[in-house]
Structures are given as C-alpha cells and as structure tokens.
C-alpha positions in Angstrom: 65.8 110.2 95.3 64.8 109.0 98.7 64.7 105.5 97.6 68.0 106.5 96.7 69.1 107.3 100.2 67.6 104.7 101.9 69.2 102.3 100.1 72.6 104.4 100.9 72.0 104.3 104.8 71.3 100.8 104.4 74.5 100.1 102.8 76.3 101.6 105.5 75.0 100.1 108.1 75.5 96.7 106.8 79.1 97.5 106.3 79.6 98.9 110.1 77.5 95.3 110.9 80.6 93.5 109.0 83.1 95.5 110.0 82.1 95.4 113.8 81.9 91.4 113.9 85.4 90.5 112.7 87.0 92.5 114.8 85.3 91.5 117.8 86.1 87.8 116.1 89.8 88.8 116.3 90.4 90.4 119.1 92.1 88.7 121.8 95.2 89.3 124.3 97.2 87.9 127.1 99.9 88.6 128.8 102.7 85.4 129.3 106.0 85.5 131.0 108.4 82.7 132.0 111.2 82.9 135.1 114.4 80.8 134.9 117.4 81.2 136.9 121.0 80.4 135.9 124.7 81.0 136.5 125.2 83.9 134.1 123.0 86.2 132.6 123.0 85.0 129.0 122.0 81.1 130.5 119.0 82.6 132.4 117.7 84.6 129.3 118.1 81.9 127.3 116.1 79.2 129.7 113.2 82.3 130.4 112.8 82.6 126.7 112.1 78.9 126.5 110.0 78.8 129.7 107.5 81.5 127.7 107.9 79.7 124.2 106.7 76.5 126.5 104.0 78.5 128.0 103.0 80.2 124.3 102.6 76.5 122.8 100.2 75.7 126.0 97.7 78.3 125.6 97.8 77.9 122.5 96.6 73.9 122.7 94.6 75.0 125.8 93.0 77.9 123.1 92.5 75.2 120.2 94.2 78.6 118.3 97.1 78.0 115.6 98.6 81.6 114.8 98.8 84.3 117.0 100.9 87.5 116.9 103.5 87.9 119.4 104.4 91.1 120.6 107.3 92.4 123.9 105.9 93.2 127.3 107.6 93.9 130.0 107.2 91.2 132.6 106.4 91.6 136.5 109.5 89.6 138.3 108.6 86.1 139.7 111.4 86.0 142.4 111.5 82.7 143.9 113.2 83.0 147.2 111.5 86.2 148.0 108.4 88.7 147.9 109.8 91.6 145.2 112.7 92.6 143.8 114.2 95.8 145.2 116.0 98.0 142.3 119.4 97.8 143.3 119.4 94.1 142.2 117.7 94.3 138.6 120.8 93.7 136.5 120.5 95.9 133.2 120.3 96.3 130.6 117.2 94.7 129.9 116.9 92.0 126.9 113.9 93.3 124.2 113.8 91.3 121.1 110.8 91.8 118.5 108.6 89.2 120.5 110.3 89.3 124.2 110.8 91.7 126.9 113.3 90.3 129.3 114.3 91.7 133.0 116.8 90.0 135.0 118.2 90.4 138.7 120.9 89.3 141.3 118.9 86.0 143.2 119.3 84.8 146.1 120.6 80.8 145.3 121.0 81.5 141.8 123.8 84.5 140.4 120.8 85.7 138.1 117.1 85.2 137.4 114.8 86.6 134.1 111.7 87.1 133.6 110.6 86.9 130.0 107.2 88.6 129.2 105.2 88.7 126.1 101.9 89.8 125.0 99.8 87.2 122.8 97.3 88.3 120.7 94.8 86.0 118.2 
C-alpha cells in the first residue's frame, strides 16, 4: 500500500514537472503599435494597421518565431509634432477589430493620425 502511494506522488509530480515546462516554453508577449497619419480617418487606419502588420513580420524574423497569436491592445499615441495628445483631439470612435486596437486624433500637419496597438504572444 505504501509502495502504492509512493508511486502515486511520484506520478504527480512528474506530471506538474511537464506541465510546468511547456508553459514556460510558451509563454511569451509584447506589446506592438504602428502611427500613420493621413487625410481622412479611414486612410490613416488603414496605413497604422499596415505600419503594425510591418512591425509583426519584423519581430517575428528578429524572433526566428513562425506563428504567434494576435490579440487588440490599446495603443499609447505616438504624436509626431508634439509631446501628448490632449482629449479634446482623440477623434472617436475608436477602431477594434479581433487583432487591432486603433485610436486616432486631430494632428497638427496631418487632418488625422492612428495609432494601431496589438499584443503578440508566441
């Protein structure tokens, strides 16, 4: 009966050893963004989305990774004319897709600039 047991505890413990390993194997996440500016809202989305797509595809040659799971995050603005952007400029609503979080306000040179965030996980 104690061999019994023994051999139980054992068990278990090799299985929390397993367990514990993949997911540290897995685990893995950054947050991307890319900042465009253009003369409409829709043309600025559009060229931030591709900005992070371009920015996904380098980490992931930089990372020697092929799949990774893609998930919306709200970006911090990159304004590029001046420190932050106050509130009264965002223009809403904000663009959330099932990979991309998009926030967009007035610019200074440009009518509108986005910010497209994303969080990357492999």
């Amino acid at each position: 009966m104690k061999s019994n047991w023994r051999a139980f505890a054992l068990a278990v413990i090799a299985a929390g050893f397993c367990l514990g390993q993949s997911t540290t194997a897995e685990a893995g996440c950054v947050g991307l963004n890319g900042t465009a500016d253009g003369v409409n809202k829709t043309t600025a989305v559009s060229r931030s989305q591709n900005a992070l797509a371009t920015a996904v595809q380098e980490f992931k040659a930089s990372k020697r990774i092929r799949n990774v799971r893609i998930s919306p995050m709200r970006p911090k603005p990159q304004p590029y004319w001046r420190s932050s952007v106050s509130p009264d400029l965002y223009q809403k609503p904000d663009v959330v897709t099932s990979k991309t979080h998009t926030v967009c306000w007035s610019g200074v040179v440009s009518p509108t600039v986005c910010s497209t965030g994303a969080r990357v996980c492999w």
